[in-house]
N, C-alpha and C positions, 0 to 999 in steps of 0.2 A: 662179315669179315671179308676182307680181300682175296684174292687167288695170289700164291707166292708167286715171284718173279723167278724168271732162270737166267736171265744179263742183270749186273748191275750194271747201272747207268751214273756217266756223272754230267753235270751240265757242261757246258763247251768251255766257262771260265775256269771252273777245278780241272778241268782235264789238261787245260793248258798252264795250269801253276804243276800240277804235279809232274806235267813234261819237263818244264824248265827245270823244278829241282833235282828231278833226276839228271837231267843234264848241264847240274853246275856238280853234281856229286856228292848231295845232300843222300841220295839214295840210289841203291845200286840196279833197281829196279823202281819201275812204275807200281807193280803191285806190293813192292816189300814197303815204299811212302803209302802205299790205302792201305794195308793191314795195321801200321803206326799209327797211321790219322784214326783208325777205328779205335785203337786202344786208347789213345790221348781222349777222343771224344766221349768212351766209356769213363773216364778217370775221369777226366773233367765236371762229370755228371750232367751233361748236356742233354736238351731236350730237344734238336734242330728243327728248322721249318723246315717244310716240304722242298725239293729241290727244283721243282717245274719242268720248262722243258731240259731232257736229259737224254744224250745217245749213249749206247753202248760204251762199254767198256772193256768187264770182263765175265764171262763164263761162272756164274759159280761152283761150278765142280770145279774149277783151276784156282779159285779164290782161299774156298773153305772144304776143301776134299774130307776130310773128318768131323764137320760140323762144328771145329774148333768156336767158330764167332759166333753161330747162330746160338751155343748154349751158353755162350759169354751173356749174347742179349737176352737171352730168357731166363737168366740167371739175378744179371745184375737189374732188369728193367720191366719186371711181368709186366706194373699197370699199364704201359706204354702198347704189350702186344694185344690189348681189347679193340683197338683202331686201326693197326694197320698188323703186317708181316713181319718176321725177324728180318728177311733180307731186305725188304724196303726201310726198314729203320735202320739196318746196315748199311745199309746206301745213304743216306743221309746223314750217317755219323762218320762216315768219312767222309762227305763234302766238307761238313764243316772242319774233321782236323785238317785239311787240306787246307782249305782257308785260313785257320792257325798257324799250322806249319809255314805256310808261306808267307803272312803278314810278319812270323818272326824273322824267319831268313831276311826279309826284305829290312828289318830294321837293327841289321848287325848279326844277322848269324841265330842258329838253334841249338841254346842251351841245353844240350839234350839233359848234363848232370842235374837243370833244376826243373826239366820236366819231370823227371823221373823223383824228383824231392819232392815234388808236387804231387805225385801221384802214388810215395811213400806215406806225405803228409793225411792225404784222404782215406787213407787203407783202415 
């Protein structure tokens, strides 16, 4: 098993789509678009690739200060944590919704009411 991580990391193209959304006012914060992109990716029931190279980000005591996500992942995703960490498949599952979120904004805006249908639909 891996050693946990204590930064998540995103790669330098997620870091730079979740800038821009924040600064069109998709999100009011950098970290409140990664905590969304984690949930949409958990909903989605995504499995993402690995992310490669990746700098810093953020802190996870400033991320997940009561282990909110990490027993999200150990909840909704055991088989997943025999290969890697909760926080490195957390890091990963917001790259990808970050890629989501941004491919949507980029193609007319983020339906948040049919994400959230979406993610009524799979419950």
């Amino acid at each position: 098993m891996q050693q946990e991580i204590v930064t998540i990391g995103l790669s330098e193209t997620g870091n730079d789509k979740l800038t821009e959304l924040k600064e069109e006012g998709v999100f009011a914060e950098k970290m409140d678009g990664f905590r969304f992109a984690i949930a949409l990716a958990l909903a989605q029931g995504v499995l993402p690739d690995e992310i490669g190279k990746r700098a810093p980000f953020v802190n996870i005591g400033s991320l997940d200060p009561d282990h909110t996500l990490k027993h999200a992942v150990e909840t909704l995703m055991p088989g997943q944590l025999q290969e890697t960490t909760p926080y490195r498949l957390i890091e990963r599952l917001g790259e990808w919704g970050i890629n989501e979120l941004y491919a949507q904004h980029q193609s007319g805006g983020i339906d948040f009411a049919r994400v959230f249908a979406q993610v009524e639909e799979r419950a």
